[in-house]
C-alpha positions as CSV (number, residue, x, y, z in Angstrom):
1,X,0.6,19.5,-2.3
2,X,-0.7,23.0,-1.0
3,X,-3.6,21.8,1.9
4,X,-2.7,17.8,0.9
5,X,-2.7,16.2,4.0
6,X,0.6,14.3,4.3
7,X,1.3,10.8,6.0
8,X,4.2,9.9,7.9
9,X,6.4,6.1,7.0
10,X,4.0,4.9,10.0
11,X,0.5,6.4,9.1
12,X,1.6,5.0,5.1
13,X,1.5,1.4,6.4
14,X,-1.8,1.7,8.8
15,X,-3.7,3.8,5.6
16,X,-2.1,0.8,3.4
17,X,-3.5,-2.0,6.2
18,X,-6.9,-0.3,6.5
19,X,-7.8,1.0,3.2
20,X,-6.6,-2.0,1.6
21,X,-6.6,-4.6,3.8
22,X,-2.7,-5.5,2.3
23,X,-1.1,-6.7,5.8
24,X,2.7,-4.4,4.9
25,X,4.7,-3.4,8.1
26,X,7.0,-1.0,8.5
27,X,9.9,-3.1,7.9
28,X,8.6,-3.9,4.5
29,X,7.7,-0.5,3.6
30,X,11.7,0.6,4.6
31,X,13.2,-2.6,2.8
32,X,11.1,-1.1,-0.4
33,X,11.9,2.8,0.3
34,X,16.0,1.2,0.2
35,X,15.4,-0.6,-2.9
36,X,13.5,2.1,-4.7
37,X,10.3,0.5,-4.9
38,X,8.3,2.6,-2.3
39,X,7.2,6.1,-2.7
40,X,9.6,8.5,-2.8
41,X,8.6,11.2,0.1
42,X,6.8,14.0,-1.1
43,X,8.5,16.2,1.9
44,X,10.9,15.8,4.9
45,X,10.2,17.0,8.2
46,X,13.0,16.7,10.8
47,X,13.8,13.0,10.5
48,X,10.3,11.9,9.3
49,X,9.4,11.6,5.8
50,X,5.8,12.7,5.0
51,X,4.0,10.6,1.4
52,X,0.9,11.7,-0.3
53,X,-1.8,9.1,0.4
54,X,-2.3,8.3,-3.3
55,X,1.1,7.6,-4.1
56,X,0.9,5.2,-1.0
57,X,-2.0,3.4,-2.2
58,X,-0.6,2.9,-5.7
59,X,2.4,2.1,-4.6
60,X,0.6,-0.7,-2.4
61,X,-1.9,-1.8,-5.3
62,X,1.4,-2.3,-7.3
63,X,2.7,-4.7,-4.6
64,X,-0.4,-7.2,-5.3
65,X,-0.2,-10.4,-7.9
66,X,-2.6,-12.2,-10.0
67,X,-2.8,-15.3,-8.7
68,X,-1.8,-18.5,-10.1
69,X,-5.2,-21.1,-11.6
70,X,-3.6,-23.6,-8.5
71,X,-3.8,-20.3,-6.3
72,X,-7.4,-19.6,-7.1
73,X,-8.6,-23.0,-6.6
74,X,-7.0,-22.9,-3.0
75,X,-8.4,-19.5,-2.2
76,X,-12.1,-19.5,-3.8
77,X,-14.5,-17.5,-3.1
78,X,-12.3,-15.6,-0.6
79,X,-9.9,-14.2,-3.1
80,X,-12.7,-13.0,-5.3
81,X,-14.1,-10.9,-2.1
82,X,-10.3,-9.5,-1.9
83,X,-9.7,-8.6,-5.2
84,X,-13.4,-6.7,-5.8
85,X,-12.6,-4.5,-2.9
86,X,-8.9,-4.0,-4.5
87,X,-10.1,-3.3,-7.8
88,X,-13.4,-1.1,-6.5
89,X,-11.3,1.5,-5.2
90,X,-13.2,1.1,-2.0
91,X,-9.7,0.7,-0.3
């Protein structure tokens, strides 16, 4: 963690938006952290909880699905455009 830069809960969901293109909100991202499913915090700074940005994007890549044959035939071409950016890393 030494010289890590550190993301706050609301920094998380914009890295998460941008990098990835997954549309969380905050809400989500606080439903998860209840439930266990979100990162835990890497460290705790007054009433903010700061998360390592890889741990945030893993935590986001394990939110997606495979979709469905009935799903891909809906979502063509679009959903492969998604998914090759998901899976480049490029997030």
């Amino acid at each position: 963690m030494d010289g890590e830069r550190l993301f706050t809960t609301r920094e998380s969901v914009e890295l998460i938006n941008q990098q990835l293109g997954i549309p969380i909100t905050r809400s989500r991202f606080h439903k998860d952290s209840m439930n266990g499913i979100a990162p835990r915090p890497a460290a705790v700074f007054g009433r903010n909880y700061l998360y390592q940005r890889e741990v945030v994007l893993e935590y986001a890549k394990s939110l997606l699905k495979q979709p469905t044959p009935a799903e891909w035939e809906l979502l063509g071409e679009a959903a492969n455009r998604v998914l090759e950016k998901v899976n480049s890393g490029m997030g």
